[in-house]
Steps between C-alpha positions, in 0.01 A plus 500: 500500500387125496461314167220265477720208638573688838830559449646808428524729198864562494723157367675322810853479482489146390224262372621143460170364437466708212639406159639760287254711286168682584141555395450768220133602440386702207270761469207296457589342845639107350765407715782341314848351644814629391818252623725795464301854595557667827162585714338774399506777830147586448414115465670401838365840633155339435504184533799405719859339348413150603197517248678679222793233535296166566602331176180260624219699447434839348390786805117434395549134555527389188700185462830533297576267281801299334617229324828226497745495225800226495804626623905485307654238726192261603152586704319749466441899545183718632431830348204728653309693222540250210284237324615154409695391183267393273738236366497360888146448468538174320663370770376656780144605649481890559449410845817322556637851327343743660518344911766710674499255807569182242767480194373263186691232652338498787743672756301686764677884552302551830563896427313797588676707251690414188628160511883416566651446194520095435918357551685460134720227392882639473686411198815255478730693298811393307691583163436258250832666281728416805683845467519483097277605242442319166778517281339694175495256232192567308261286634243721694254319747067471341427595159457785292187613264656541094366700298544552110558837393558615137687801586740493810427812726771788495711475829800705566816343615574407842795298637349206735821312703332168629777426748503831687114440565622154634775713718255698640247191576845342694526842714056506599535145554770473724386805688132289546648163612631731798141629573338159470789353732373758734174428467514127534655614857253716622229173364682290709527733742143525561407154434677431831359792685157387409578148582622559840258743600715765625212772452311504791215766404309559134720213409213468206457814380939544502531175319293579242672866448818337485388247235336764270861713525636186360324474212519840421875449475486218319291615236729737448792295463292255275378799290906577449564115420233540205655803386829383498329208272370732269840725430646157431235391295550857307845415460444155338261682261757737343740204503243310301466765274854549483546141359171477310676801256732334395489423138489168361831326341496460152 
């Protein structure tokens, strides 16, 4: 059977013009896109798997639409099936929002589909502690709310040993100056590749994919970094209060 696009009803093996996701319609026939559904047999039975999967247009020829969002790492990202931030707005028209073939900042995408993802700026990465935590003395990092109580709230007793939280800051630390070693390699590594133009097709598209893998690792190494921060800062509080209970010399 032929859908209404003249292509068959059964899904070709593959369909790199398509973008993941299919049309959905409900029983009072609106057609709505889903990023993540599979076609629907009897859909593509009807209509034809390039309809059901043209992230475009809905199979009655109804325009999709879609909106930009800024993206972790610089530029921005297109979503399908979403409206624009309403916070945007007072920076933005909702045309400059809402043009899949133009970001905000003016970057055509030239795409018939879902635009390629925009490149991200890599992090530089480095530890700041050089290999050795704080030494607890008391003195945590910001400040801290008081509040005056008439009646101190029962706690039960618990043993808290500063120093072996500092221990076990020494052993994540060191083990995360190895990781960010190896990922200041694999930066540099790049770097090079992309300035000496060794890739000789989707150079683009690669470069980009490479970039965003960065960043995901280094937001996870900077998201250990401020947890490491925080145990120390924990550990300078129960110093603190270690030393604030003392009581004063007659």
């Amino acid at each position: 059977m032929q859908g209404n696009d003249g292509s068959n009803g059964d899904p070709p093996p593959t369909t790199p013009a398509n973008t993941p996701g299919s049309w959905q319609q409900s029983s009072s026939g609106t057609w709505t896109w889903n990023p993540t559904a599979n076609p629907n047999p009897a859909l593509v039975s009807q209509w034809g798997y390039g309809a059901i999967t043209n992230v475009q247009e809905a199979p009655d020829g109804t325009a999709n639409y879609g909106s930009w969002s800024p993206q972790h790492g610089g530029g921005w990202n297109w979503t399908w099936g979403t409206n624009p931030d309403p916070d945007l707005l007072h920076s933005y028209t909702a045309s400059q929002l809402t043009n899949p073939d133009q970001s905000p900042d003016g970057n055509n995408t030239t795409t018939q589909n879902t635009p390629p993802p925009n490149d991200v700026n890599t992090p530089n990465l480095n530890d700041t502690w050089n290999g050795s935590p704080p030494i607890v003395t008391g003195n945590p990092t910001g400040t801290q709310s008081s509040t005056t109580v008439s009646t101190p709230p029962p706690v039960s007793a618990f043993t808290v040993a500063p120093g072996d939280i500092r221990n076990a800051e020494s052993v994540v630390d060191n083990a995360t100056d190895g990781l960010i070693s190896d990922y200041n390699a694999l930066q540099s590594q790049v770097n090079a590749a992309v300035s000496g133009n060794v890739y000789s097709v989707y150079s683009g598209d690669l470069n980009v994919e490479q970039d965003r893998l960065l960043l995901n690792i280094g937001d996870v190494l900077d998201l250990t970094g401020q947890y490491l921060a925080a145990l120390n800062n924990a550990a300078q509080y129960y110093a603190r209060a270690d030393l604030d209970s003392f009581l004063p010399q007659s």
